[in-house]
TORKOL-4160 file (C-alpha; in steps of 0.2 Angstrom, whole numbers, padded with zeros to 4 digits, m for minus):
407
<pt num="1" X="m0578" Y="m0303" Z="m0160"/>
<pt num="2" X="m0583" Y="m0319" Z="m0157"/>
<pt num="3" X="m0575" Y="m0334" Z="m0170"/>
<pt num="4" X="m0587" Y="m0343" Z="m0180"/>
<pt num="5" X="m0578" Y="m0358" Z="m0179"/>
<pt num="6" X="m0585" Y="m0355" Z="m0160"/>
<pt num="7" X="m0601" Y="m0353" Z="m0167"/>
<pt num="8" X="m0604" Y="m0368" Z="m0177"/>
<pt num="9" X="m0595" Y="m0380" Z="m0168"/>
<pt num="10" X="m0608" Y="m0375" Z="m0153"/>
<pt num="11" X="m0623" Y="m0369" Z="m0162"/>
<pt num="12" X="m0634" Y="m0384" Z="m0155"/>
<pt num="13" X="m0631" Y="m0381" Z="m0136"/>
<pt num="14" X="m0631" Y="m0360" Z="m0139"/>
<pt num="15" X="m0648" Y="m0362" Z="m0148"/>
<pt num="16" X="m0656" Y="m0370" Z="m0135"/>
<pt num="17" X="m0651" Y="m0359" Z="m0121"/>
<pt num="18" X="m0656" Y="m0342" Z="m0131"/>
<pt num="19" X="m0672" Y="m0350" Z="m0133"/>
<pt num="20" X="m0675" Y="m0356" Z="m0117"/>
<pt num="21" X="m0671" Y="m0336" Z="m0110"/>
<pt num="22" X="m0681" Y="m0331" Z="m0123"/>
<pt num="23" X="m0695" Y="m0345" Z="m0118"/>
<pt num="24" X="m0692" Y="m0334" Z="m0099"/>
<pt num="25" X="m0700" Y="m0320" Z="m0107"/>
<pt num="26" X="m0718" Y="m0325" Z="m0103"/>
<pt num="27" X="m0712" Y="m0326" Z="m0085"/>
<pt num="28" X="m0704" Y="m0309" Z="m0084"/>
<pt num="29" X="m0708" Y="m0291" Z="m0075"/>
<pt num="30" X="m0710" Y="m0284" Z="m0093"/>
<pt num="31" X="m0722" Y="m0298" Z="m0100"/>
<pt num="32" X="m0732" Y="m0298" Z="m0084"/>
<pt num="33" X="m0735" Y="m0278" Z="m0081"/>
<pt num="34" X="m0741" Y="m0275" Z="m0099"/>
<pt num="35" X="m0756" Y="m0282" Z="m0093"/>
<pt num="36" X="m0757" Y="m0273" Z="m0074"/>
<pt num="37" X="m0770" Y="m0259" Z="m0079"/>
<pt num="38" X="m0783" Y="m0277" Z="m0085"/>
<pt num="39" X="m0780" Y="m0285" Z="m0070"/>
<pt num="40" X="m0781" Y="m0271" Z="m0060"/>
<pt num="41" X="m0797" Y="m0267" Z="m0067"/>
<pt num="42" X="m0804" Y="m0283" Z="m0069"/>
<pt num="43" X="m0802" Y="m0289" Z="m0050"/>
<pt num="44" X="m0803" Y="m0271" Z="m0042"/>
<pt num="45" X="m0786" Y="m0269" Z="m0037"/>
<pt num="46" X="m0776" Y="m0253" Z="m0032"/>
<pt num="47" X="m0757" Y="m0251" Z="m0035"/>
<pt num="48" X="m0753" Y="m0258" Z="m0016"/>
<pt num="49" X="m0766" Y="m0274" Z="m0021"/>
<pt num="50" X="m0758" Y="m0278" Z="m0037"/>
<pt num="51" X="m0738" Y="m0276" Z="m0029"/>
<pt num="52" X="m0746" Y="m0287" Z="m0016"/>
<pt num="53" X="m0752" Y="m0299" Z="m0027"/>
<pt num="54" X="m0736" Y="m0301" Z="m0038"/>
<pt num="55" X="m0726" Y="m0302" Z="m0023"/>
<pt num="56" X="m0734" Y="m0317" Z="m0014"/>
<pt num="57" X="m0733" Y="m0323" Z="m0029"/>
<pt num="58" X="m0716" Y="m0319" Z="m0034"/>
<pt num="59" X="m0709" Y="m0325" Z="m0015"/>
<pt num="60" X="m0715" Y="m0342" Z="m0017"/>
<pt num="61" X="m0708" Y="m0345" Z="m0034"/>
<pt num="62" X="m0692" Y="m0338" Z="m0026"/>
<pt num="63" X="m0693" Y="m0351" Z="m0011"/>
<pt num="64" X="m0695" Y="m0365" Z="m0021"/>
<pt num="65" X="m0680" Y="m0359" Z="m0033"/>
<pt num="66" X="m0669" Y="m0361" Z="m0018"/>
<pt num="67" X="m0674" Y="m0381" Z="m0017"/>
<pt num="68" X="m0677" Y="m0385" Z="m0037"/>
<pt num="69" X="m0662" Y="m0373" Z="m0043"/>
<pt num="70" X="m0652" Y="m0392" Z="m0040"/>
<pt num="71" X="m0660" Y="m0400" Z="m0051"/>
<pt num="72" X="m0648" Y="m0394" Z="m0066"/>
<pt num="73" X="m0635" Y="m0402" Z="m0056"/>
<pt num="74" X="m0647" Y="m0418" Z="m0055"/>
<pt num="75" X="m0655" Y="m0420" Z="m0074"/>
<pt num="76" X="m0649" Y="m0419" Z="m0092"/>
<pt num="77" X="m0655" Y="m0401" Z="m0097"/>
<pt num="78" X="m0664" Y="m0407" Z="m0111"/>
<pt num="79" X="m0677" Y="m0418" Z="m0100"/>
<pt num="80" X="m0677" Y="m0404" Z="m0086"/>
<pt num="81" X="m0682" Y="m0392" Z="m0098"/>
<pt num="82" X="m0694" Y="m0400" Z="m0106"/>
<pt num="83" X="m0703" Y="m0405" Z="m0091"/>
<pt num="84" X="m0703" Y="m0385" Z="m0084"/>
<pt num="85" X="m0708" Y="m0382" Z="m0102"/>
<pt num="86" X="m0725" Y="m0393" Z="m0101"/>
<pt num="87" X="m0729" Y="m0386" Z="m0083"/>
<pt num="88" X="m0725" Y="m0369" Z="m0090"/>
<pt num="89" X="m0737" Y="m0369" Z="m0103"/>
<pt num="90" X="m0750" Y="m0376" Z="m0091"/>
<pt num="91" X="m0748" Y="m0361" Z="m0081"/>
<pt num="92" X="m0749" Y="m0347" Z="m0096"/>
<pt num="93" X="m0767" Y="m0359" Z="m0099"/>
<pt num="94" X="m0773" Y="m0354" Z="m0081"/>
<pt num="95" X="m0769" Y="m0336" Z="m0084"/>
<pt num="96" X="m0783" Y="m0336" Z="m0095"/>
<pt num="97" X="m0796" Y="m0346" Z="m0081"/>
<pt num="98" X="m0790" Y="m0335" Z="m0065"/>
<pt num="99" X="m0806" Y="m0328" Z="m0058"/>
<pt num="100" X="m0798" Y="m0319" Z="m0040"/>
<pt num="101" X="m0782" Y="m0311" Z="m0032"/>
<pt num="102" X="m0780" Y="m0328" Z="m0025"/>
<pt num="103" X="m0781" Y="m0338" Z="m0041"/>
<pt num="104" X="m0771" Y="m0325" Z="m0049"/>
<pt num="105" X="m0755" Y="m0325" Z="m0036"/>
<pt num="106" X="m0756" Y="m0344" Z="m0040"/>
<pt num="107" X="m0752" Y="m0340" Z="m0059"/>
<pt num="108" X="m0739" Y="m0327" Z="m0056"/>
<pt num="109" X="m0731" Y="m0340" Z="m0042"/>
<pt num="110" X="m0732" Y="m0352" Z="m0057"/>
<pt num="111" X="m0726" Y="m0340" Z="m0070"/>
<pt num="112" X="m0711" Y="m0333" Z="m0060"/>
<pt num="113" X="m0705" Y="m0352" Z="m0055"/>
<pt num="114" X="m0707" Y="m0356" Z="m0074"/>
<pt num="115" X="m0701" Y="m0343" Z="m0082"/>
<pt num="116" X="m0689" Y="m0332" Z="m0073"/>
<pt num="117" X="m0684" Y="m0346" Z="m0061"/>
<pt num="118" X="m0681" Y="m0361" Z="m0071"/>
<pt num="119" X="m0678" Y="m0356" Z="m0087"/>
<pt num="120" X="m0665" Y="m0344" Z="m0085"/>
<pt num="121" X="m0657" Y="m0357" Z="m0072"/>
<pt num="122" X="m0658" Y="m0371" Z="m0083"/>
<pt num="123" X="m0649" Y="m0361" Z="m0098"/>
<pt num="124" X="m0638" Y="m0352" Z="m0090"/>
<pt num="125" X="m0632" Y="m0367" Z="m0077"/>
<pt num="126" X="m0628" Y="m0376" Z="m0093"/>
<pt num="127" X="m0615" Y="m0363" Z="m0101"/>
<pt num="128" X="m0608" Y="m0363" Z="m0084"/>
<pt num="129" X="m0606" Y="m0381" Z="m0083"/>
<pt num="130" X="m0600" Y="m0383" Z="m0103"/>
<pt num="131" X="m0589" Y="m0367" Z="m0106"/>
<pt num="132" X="m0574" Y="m0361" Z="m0096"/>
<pt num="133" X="m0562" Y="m0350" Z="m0106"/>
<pt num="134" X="m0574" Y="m0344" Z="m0119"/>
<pt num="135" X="m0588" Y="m0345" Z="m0103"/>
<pt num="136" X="m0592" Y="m0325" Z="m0104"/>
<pt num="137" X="m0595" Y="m0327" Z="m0123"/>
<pt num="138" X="m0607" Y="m0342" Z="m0121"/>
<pt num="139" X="m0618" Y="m0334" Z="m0109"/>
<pt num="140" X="m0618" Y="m0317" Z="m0120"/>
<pt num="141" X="m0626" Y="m0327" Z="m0134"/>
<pt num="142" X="m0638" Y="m0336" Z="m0124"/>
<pt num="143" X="m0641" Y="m0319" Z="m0116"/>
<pt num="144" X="m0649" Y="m0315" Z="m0134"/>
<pt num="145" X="m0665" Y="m0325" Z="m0129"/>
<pt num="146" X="m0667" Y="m0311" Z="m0113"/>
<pt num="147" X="m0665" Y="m0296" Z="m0125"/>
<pt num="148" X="m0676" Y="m0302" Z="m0141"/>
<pt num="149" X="m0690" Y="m0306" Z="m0127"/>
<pt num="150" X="m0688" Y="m0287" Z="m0122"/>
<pt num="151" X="m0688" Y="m0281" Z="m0140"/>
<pt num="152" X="m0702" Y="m0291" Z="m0148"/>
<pt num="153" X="m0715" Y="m0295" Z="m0136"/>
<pt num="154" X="m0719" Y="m0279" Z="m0129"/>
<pt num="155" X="m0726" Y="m0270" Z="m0144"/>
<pt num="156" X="m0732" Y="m0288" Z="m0150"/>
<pt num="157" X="m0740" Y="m0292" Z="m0137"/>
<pt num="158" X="m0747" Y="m0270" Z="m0137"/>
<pt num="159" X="m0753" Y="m0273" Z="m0154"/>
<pt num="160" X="m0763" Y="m0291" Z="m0151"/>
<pt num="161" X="m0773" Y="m0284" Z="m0136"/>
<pt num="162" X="m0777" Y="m0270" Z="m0148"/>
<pt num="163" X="m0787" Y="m0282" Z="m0160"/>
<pt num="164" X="m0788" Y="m0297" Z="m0146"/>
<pt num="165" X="m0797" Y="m0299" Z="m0129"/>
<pt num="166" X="m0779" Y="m0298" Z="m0117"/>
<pt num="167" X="m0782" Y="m0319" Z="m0113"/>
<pt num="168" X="m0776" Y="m0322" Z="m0131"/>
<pt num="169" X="m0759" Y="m0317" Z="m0130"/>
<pt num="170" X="m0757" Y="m0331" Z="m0116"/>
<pt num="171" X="m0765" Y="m0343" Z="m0129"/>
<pt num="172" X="m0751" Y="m0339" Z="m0136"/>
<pt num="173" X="m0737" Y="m0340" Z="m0125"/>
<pt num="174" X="m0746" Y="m0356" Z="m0121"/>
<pt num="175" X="m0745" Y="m0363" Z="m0140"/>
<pt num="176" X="m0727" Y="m0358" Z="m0142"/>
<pt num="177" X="m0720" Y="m0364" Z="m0126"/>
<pt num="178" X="m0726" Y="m0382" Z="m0131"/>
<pt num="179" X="m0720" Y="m0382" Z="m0148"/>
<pt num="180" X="m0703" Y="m0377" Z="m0139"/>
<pt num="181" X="m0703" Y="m0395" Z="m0130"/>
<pt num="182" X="m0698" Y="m0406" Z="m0147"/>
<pt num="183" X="m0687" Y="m0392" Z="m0152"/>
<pt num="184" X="m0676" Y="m0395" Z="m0137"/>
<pt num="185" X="m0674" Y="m0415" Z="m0138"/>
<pt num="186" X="m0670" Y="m0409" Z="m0157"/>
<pt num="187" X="m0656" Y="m0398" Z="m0152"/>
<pt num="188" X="m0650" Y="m0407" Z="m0137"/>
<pt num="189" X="m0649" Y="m0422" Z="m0144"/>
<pt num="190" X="m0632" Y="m0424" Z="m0140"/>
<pt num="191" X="m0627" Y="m0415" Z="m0126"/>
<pt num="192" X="m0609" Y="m0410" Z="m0122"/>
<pt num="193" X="m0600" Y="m0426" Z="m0120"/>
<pt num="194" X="m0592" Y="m0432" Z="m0103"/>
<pt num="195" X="m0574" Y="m0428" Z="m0107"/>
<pt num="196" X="m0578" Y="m0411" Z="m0112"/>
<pt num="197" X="m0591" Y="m0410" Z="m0095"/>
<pt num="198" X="m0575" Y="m0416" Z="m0084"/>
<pt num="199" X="m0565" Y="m0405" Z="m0093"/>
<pt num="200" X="m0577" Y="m0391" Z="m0085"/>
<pt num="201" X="m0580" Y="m0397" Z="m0067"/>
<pt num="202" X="m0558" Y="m0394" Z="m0067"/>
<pt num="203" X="m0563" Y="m0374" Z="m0066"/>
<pt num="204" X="m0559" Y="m0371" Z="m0046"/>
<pt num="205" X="m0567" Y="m0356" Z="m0038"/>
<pt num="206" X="m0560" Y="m0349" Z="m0023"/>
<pt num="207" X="m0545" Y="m0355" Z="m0011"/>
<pt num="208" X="m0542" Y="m0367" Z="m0026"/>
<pt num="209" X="m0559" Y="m0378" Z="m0025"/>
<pt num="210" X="m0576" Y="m0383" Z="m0029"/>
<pt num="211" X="m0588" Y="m0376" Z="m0015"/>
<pt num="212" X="m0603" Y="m0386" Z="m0010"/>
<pt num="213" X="m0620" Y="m0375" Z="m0009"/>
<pt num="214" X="m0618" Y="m0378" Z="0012"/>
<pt num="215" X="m0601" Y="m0371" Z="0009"/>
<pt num="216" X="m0605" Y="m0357" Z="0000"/>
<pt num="217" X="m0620" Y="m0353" Z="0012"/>
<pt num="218" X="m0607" Y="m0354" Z="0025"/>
<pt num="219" X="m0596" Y="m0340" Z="0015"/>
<pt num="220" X="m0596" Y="m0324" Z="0021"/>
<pt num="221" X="m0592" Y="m0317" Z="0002"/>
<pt num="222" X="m0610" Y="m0326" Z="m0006"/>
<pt num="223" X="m0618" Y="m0314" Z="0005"/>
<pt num="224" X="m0611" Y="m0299" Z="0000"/>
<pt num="225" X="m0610" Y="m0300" Z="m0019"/>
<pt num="226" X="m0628" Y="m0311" Z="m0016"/>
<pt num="227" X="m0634" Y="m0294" Z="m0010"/>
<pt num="228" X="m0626" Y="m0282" Z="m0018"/>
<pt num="229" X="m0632" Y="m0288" Z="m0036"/>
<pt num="230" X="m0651" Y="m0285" Z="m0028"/>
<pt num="231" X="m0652" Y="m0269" Z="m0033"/>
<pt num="232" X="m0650" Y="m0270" Z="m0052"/>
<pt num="233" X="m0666" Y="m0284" Z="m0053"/>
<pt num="234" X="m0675" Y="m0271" Z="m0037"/>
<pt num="235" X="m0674" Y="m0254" Z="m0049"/>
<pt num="236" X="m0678" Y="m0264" Z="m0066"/>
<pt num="237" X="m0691" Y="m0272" Z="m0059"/>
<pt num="238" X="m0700" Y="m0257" Z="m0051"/>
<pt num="239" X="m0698" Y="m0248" Z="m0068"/>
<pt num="240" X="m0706" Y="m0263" Z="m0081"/>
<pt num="241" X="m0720" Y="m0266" Z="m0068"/>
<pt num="242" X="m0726" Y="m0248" Z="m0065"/>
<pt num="243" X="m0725" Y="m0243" Z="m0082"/>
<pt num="244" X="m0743" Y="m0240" Z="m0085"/>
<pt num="245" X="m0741" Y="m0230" Z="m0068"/>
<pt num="246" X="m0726" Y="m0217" Z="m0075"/>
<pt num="247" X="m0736" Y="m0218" Z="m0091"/>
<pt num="248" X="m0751" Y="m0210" Z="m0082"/>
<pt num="249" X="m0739" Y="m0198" Z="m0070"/>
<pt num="250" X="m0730" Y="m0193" Z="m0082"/>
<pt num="251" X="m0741" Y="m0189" Z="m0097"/>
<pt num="252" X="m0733" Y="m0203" Z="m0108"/>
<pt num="253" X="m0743" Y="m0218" Z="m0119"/>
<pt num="254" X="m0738" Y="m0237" Z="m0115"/>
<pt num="255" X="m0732" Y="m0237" Z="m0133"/>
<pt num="256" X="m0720" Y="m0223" Z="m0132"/>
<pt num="257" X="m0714" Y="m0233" Z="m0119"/>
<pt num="258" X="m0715" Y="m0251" Z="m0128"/>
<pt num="259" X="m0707" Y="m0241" Z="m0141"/>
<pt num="260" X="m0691" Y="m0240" Z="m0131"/>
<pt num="261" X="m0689" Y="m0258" Z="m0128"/>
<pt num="262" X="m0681" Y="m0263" Z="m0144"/>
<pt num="263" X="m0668" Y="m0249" Z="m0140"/>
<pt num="264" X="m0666" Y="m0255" Z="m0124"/>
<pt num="265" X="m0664" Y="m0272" Z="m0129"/>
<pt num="266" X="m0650" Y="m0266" Z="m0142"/>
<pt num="267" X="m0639" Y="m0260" Z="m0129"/>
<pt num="268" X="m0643" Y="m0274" Z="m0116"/>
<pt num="269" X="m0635" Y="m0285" Z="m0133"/>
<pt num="270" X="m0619" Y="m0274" Z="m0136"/>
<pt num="271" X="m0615" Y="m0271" Z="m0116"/>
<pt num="272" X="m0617" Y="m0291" Z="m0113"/>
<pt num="273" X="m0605" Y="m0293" Z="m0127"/>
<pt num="274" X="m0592" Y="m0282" Z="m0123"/>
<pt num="275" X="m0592" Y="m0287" Z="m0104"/>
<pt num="276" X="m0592" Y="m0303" Z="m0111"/>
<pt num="277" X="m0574" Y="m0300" Z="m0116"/>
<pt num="278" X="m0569" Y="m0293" Z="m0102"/>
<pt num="279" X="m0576" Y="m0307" Z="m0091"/>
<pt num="280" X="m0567" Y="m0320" Z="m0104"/>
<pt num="281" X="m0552" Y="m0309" Z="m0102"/>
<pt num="282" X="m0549" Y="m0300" Z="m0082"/>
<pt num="283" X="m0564" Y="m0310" Z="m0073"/>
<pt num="284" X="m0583" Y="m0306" Z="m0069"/>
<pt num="285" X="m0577" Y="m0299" Z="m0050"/>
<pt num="286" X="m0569" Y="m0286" Z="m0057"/>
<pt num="287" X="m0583" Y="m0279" Z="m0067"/>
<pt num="288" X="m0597" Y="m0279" Z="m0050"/>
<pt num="289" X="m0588" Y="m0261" Z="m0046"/>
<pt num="290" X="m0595" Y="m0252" Z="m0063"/>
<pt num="291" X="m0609" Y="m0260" Z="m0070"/>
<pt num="292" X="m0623" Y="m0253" Z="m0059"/>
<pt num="293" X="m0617" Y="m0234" Z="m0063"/>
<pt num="294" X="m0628" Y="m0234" Z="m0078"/>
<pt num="295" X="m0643" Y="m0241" Z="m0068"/>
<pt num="296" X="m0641" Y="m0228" Z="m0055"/>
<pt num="297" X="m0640" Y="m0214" Z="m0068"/>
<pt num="298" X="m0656" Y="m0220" Z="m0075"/>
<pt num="299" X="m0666" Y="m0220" Z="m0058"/>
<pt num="300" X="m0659" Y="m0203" Z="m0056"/>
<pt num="301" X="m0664" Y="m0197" Z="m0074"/>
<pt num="302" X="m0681" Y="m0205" Z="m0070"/>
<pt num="303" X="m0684" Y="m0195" Z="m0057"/>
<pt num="304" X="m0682" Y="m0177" Z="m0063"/>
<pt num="305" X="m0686" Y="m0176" Z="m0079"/>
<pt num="306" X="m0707" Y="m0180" Z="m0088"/>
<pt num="307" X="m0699" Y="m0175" Z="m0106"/>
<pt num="308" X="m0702" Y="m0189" Z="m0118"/>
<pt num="309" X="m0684" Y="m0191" Z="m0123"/>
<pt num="310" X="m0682" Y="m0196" Z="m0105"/>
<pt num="311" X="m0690" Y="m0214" Z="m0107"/>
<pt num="312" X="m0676" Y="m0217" Z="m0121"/>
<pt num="313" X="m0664" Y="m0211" Z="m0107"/>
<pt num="314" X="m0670" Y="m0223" Z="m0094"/>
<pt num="315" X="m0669" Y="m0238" Z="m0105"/>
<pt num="316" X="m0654" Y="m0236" Z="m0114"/>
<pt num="317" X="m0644" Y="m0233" Z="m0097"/>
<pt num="318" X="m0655" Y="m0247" Z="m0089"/>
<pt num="319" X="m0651" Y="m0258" Z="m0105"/>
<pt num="320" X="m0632" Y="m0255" Z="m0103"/>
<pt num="321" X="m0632" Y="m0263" Z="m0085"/>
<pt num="322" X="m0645" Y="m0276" Z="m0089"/>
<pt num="323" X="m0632" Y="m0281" Z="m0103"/>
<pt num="324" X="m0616" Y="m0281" Z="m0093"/>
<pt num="325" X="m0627" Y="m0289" Z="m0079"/>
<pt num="326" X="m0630" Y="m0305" Z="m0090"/>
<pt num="327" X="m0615" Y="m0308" Z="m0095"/>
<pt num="328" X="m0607" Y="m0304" Z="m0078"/>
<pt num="329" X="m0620" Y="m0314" Z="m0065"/>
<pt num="330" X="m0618" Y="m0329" Z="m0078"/>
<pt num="331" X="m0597" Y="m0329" Z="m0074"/>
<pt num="332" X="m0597" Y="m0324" Z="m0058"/>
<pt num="333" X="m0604" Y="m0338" Z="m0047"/>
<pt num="334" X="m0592" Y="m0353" Z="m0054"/>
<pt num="335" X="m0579" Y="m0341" Z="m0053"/>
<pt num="336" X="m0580" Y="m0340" Z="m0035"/>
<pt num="337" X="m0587" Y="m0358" Z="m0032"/>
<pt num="338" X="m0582" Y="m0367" Z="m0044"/>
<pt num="339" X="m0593" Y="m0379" Z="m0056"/>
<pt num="340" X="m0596" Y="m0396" Z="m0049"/>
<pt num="341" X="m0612" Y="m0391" Z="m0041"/>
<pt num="342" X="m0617" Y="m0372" Z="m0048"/>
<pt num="343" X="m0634" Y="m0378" Z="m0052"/>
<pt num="344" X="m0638" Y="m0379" Z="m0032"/>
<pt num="345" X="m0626" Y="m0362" Z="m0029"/>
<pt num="346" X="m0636" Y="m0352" Z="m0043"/>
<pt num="347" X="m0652" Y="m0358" Z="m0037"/>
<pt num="348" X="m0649" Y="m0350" Z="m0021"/>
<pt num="349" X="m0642" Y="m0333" Z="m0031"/>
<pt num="350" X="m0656" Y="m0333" Z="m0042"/>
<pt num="351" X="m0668" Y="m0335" Z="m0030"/>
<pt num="352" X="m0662" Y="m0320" Z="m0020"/>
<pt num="353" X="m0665" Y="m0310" Z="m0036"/>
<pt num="354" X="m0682" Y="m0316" Z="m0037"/>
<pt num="355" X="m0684" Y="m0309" Z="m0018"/>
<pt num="356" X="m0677" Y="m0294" Z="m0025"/>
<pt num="357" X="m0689" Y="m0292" Z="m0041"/>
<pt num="358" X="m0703" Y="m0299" Z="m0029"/>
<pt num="359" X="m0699" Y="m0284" Z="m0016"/>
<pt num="360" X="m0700" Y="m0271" Z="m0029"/>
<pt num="361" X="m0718" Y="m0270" Z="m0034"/>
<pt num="362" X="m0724" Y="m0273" Z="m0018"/>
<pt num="363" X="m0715" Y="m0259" Z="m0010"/>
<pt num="364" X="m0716" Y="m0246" Z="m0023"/>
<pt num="365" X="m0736" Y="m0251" Z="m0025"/>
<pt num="366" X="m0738" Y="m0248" Z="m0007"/>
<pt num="367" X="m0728" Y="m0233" Z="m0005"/>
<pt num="368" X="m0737" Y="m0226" Z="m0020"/>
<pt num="369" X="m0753" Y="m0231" Z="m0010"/>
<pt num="370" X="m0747" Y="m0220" Z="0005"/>
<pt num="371" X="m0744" Y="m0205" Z="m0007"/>
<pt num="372" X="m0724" Y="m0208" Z="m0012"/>
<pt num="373" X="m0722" Y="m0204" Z="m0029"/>
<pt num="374" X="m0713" Y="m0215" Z="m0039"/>
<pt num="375" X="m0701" Y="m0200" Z="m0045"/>
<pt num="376" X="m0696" Y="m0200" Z="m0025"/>
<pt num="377" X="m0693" Y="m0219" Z="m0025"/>
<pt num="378" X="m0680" Y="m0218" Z="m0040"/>
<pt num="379" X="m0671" Y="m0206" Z="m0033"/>
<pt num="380" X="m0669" Y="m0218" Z="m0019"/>
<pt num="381" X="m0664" Y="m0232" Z="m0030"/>
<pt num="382" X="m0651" Y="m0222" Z="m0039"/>
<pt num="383" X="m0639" Y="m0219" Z="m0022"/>
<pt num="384" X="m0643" Y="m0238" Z="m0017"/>
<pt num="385" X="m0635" Y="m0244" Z="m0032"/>
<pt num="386" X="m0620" Y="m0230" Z="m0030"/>
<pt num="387" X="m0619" Y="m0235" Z="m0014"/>
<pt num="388" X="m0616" Y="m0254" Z="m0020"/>
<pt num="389" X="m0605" Y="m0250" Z="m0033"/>
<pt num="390" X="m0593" Y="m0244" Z="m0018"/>
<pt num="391" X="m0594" Y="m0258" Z="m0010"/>
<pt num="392" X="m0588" Y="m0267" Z="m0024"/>
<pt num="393" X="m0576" Y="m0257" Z="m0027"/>
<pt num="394" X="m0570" Y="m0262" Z="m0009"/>
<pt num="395" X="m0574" Y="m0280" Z="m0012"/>
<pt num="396" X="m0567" Y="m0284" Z="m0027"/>
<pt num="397" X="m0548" Y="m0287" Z="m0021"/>
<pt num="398" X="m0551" Y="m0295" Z="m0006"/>
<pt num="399" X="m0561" Y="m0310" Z="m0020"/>
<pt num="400" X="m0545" Y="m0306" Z="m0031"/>
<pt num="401" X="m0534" Y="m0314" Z="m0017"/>
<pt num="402" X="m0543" Y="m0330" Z="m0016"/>
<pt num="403" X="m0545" Y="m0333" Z="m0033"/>
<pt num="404" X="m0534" Y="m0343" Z="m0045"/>
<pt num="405" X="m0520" Y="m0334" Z="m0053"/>
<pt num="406" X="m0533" Y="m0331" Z="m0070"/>
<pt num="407" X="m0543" Y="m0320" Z="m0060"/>
């Protein structure tokens, strides 16, 4: 349980870091794929052409990540985010003018940098930087901005392109992002005071220190937990943006699967939660060996069965690792690495992630081009992330040893 006294003394500073992951949303696989079949149809892609599209797209945004990610270490979170958040909003605006695959990787490079990028690095950089000992707790309720996304704006958004040319719903996004600016320099108002800030950039990572991004670069450790948490955002991604495709392989509707999402969501909430406490209490490295063992259950489930029971399956074992990967990813860079400069160390980890989610759509669209059922590719993803949770399990106490005593 979580004290309230926690609750209200924070509210301020947790409030504007749900809505800024919430804000990610419009930027996200799931928000984006709802409106694949339009795109698809409307600049005559194929599967391979869209995943092509998404990717360049998704690549750049990721590039630029590895460079802007410092800027949280740079600027007050309020002025940052209300900057990204006018840019933003710019972007969900040209969604509605694109008129070429060209234009239309520009708004998805636009979209991912915005969304997936920076709001998820601003808000969850902040936690880092303001929480230590309840740190796993703090990111778990911002994390409730990811999973209310999931939940509402799929069948939302379903529902308004029902009744709505598909444009409308960016018109949206677009108006609600902006209203979002003034809220932020409400609730941030006063930001977490400088004694409290010192008090956080005390939290040492490894060998008893605050690595520098260069340093961590150096480390041989970033890489392998940097790669070995690609697999999650690789199979998640690849499932959210091909739904409409299983939908037409398998004989389901896009709302029987939208319908799933607010289930999925639910157990991303509770599993970020409850590795929340753990990571509050042993330490996130010792949760990387079993969190993906759900995932991998899920790709596996996904590609045997076509039943319709199957698509609750597949997103309640994917919510479960989405969940405990919130929470987790959150903790586990300033554990290592300390917090003085985790906004430059993140950006670096988050944009691997983004390489990750931008590989998936456009290898799975081309593989499906070349005739390799998405059933096939799932089955592949399920023993990659089994293989990575063994070489977690290997991993682990070899971080354990350089840690602080806590961890």
């Amino acid at each position: 349980m979580i004290p309230r006294s926690f609750l209200a003394e924070n509210a301020r500073w947790l409030a504007a870091g749900a809505a800024l992951t919430f804000a990610s949303s419009f930027g996200q696989t799931f928000f984006i794929a709802l409106f694949g079949a339009e795109l698809r149809a409307e600049f005559g892609l194929s599967h391979g052409g869209w995943g092509a599209v998404y990717t360049a797209g998704t690549v750049g945004s990721a590039a630029l990540l590895t460079v802007a990610g410092a800027l949280s270490d740079r600027f007050r979170a309020r002025a940052l985010a209300a900057a990204v958040l006018a840019a933003y909003a710019g972007v969900c605006l040209g969604m509605t003018q694109v008129s070429g695959p060209v234009g239309l990787a520009l708004v998805v490079f636009g979209l991912r940098f915005c969304g997936q990028g920076m709001m998820s690095n601003i808000a969850l950089t902040a936690m880092a930087r303001w929480f230590s000992a309840q740190r796993g707790r703090a990111v778990a309720i911002v994390a409730l901005g990811f999973s209310v996304g999931e939940a509402a704006l799929p069948a939302a958004t379903v529902a308004l392109m029902g009744v709505a040319p598909w444009r409308a719903a960016w018109v949206a996004a677009a108006a609600f992002l902006l209203a979002l600016i003034p809220a932020m320099f409400w609730l941030l108002a006063r930001e977490r005071t400088p004694r409290q800030l010192a008090e956080e950039s005390s939290v040492l990572g490894m060998d008893a220190r605050h690595w520098t991004r260069e340093q961590a670069l150096g480390e041989r450790a970033f890489w392998a937990v940097s790669l070995g948490v690609l697999a999650p955002p690789f199979v998640n991604t690849a499932l959210f943006f091909h739904q409409t495709t299983l939908a037409e392989t398998k004989g389901w509707s896009l709302g029987q699967i939208a319908a799933a999402f607010p289930l999925y969501s639910a157990l991303t909430i509770g599993a970020s939660f409850a590795a929340a406490a753990a990571v509050d209490r042993y330490g996130a490295r010792r949760l990387l060996p079993l969190y993906q063992i759900p995932m991998a259950c899920a790709a596996l489930a996904l590609s045997l069965g076509d039943a319709v029971w199957v698509v609750w399956l597949v997103f309640a074992l994917v919510g479960l690792t989405q969940g405990a990967a919130v929470a987790l990813l959150g903790a586990i860079w300033p554990e290592l690495f300390g917090t003085r400069h985790i906004g430059a160390i993140r950006g670096v980890a988050v944009s691997a992630m983004v390489f990750a989610t931008a590989a998936g759509p456009g290898i799975t669209g081309g593989l499906i081009d070349l005739g390799v059922r998405l059933e096939t590719q799932f089955l592949g993803m399920g023993a990659l992330s089994l293989a990575v949770c063994a070489l977690f399990g290997l991993l682990s106490p070899r971080l354990g040893r350089r840690l602080p005593a806590r961890a």
